[in-house]
C-alpha positions as CSV (number, residue, x, y, z in Angstrom):
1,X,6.5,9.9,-77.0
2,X,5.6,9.5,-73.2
3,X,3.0,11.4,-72.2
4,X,3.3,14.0,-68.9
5,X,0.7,13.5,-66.5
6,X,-1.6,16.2,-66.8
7,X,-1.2,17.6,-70.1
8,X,-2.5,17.3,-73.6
9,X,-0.6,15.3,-76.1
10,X,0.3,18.6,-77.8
11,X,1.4,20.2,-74.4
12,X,3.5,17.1,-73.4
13,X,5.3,17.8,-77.2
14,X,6.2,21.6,-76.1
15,X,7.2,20.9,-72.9
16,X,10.1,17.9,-74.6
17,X,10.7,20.3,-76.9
18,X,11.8,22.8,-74.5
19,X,13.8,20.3,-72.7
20,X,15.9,19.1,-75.5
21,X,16.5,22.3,-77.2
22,X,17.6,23.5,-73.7
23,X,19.9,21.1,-72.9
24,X,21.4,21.0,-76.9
25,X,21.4,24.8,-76.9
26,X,22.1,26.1,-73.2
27,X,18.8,28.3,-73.6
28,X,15.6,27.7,-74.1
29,X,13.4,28.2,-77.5
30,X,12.0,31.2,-78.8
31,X,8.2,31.2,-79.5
32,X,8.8,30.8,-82.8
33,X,10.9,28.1,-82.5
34,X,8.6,26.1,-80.8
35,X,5.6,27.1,-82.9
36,X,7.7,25.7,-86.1
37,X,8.6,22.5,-84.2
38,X,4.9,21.7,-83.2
39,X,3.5,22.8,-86.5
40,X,2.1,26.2,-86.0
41,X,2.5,29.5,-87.2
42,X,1.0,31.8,-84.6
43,X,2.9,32.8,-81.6
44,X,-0.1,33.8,-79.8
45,X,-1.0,30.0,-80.1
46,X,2.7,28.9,-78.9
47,X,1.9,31.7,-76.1
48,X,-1.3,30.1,-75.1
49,X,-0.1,26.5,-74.8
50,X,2.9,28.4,-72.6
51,X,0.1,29.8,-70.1
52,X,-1.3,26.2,-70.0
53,X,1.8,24.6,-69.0
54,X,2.6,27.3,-66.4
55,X,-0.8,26.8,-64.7
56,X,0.0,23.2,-64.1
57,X,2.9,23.6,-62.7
58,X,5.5,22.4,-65.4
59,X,7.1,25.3,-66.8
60,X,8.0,28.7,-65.0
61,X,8.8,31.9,-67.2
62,X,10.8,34.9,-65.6
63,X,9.1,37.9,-66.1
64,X,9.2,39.2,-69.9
65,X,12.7,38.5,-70.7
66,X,13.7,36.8,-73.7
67,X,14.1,33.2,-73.8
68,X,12.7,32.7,-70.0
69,X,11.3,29.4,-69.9
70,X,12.2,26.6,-67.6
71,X,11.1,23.4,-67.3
72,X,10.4,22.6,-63.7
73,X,8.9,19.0,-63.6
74,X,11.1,16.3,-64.9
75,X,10.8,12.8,-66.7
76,X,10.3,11.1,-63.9
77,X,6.7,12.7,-63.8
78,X,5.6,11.2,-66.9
79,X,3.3,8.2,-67.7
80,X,5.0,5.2,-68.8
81,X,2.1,4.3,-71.4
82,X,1.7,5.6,-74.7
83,X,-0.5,8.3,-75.9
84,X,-2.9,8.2,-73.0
């Protein structure tokens, strides 16, 4: 997987998750779907990783609705190495 500038290897994983489930589904993941996809059980930790990715500047969530996240940076802000 190509890495996003800026974020963690684990952060880059959530933030291609969100963007393929999005486009497959129409809508983004819930918490828990994300924590099952990157291997945790805890929401809070899913929620953490969220607040991470919205400080940088690659995800916005509106307000506390359901399902809010979108993905505001695209691929073309991504590092064409691997794993760095």
């Amino acid at each position: 997987m190509r890495r996003a500038r800026g974020l963690t290897a684990r952060q880059a994983q959530v933030v291609a998750f969100i963007r393929s489930f999005t486009e497959a589904h129409g809508r983004s993941p819930s918490y828990r779907e994300i924590a099952v996809e990157i291997g945790v059980r805890s929401t809070n930790a899913v929620s953490c990783h969220l607040d991470a990715i919205e400080r940088k500047g690659w995800i916005r969530r509106d307000g506390f609705a359901s399902r809010n996240i979108v993905v505001v940076k695209g691929d073309d802000d991504t590092k064409g190495s691997e794993g760095k």
